[in-house]
C-alpha positions in Angstrom: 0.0 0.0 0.0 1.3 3.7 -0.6 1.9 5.9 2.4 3.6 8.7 0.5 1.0 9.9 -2.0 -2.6 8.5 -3.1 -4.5 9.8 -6.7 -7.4 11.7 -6.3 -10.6 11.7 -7.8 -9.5 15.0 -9.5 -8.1 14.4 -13.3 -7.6 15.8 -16.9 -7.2 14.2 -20.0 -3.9 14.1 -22.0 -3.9 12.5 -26.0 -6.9 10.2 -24.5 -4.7 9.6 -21.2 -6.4 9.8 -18.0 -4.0 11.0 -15.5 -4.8 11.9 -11.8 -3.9 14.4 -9.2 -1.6 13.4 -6.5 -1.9 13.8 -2.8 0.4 13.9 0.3 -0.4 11.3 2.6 2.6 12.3 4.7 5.1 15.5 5.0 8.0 14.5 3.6 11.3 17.0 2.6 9.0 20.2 1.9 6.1 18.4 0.8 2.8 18.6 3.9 0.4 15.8 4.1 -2.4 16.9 2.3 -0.3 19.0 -0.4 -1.7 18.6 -4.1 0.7 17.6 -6.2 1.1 17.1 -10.5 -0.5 14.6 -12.5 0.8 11.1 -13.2 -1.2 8.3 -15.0 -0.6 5.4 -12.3 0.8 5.6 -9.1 3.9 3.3 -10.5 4.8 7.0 -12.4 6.2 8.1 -9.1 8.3 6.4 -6.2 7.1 6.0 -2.7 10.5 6.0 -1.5 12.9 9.4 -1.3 11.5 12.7 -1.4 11.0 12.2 -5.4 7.5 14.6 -6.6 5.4 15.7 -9.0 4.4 19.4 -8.5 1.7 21.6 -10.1 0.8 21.4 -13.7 3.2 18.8 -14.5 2.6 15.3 -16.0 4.5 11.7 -15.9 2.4 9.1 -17.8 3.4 5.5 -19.7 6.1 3.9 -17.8 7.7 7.0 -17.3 9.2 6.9 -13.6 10.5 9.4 -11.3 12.2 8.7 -8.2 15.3 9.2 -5.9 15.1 13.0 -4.8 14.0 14.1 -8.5 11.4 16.7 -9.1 8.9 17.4 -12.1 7.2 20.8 -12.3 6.0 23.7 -14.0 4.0 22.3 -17.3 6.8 19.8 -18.0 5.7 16.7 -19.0 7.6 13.1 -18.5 6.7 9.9 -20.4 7.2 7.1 -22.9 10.3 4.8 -20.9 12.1 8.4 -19.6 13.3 7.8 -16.1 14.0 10.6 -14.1 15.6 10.4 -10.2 18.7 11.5 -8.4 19.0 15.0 -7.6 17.4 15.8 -11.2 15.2 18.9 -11.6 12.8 19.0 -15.2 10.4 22.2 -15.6 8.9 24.7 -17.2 8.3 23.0 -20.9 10.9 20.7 -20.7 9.1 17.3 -22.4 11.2 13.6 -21.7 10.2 10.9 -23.5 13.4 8.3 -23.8 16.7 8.2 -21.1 17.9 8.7 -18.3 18.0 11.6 -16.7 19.6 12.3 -13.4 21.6 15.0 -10.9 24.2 12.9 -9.7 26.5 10.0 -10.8 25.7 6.4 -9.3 28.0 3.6 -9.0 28.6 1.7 -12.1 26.8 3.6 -14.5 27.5 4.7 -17.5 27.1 8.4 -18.0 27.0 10.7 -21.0 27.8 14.6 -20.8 26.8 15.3 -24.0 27.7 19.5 -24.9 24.9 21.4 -26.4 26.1 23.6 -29.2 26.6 27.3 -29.0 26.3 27.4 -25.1 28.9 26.5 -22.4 26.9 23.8 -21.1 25.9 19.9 -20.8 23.6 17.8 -20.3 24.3 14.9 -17.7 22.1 11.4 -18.9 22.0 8.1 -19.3 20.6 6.3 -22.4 20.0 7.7 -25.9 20.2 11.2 -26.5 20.8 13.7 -29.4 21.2 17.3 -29.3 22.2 19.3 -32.0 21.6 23.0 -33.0 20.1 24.4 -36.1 21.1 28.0 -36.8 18.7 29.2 -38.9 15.7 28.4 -36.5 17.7 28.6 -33.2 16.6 25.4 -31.5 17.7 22.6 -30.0 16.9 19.0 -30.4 17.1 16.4 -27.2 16.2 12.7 -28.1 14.2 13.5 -31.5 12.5 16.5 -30.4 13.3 20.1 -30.6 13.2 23.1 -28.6 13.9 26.6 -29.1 17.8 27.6 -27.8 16.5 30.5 -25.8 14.7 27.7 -23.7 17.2 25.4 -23.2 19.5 28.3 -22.3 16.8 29.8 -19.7 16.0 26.6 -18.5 20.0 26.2 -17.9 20.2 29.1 -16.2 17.3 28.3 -13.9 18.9 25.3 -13.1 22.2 26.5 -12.3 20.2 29.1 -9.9 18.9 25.9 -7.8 22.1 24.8 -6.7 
């Protein structure tokens, strides 16, 4: 049985995805028992162990998992067989849909730090990932999808800001 978070009867509907509103059951690392959180599809989405969460608007659906001390937020959206956990931070309209993605290295695994053009910084994952710029549009694309390089950069900058 879950002590950490239960789904509500509260949900919306994503490409004919039902996913459901989570709900403390406990506090836990800043989260209060009773604190609404983000939407996941199943309650597998999202670790009972850790402090891992899902805050806000954002969504984790298929068998997409988040765990460890990771957070989702802001309107981001995680699914398809992404994995997100360690110290790991994905917001705003950040969407992961393959890999790995983490904040700090494990034992034994095998980590990429793959550069994204025309910035000084990198992306730390596990599992397959492309990113490559295109000039004339100015975005980025991460694992097949693109996003505009402003984004990325902001998002980077956020991120830094965290720590």
């Amino acid at each position: 049985m879950n002590t950490k978070f239960k789904l509500t009867k509260k949900y919306k509907m994503w490409c004919g995805i039902k996913l459901w509103r989570i709900k403390a059951l406990k506090d836990f690392d800043c989260i209060e028992k009773g604190e609404l959180g983000g939407f996941v599809e199943k309650e597998e989405n999202l670790s009972e162990e850790n402090n891992a969460w899902v805050y806000g608007d954002a969504q984790v659906s298929g068998d997409a998992r988040v765990y460890g001390d990771a957070r989702v937020y802001g309107d981001a959206r995680v699914s398809g067989d992404a994995w997100v956990y360690g110290d790991a931070r994905v917001y705003g309209k950040l969407k992961l849909e393959l890999g790995c993605f983490f904040g700090i290295s494990w034992n034994k695994e095998e980590i990429k730090f793959v550069d994204i053009p025309g910035t000084n910084d990198r992306i730390v994952c596990k599992g397959d990932i492309k990113v490559s710029i295109q000039d004339e549009e100015e975005t980025v694309e991460i694992s097949g999808k693109k996003y505009l390089k402003k984004d990325v950069d902001d998002r980077l900058k956020e991120l830094k800001e965290i720590k």
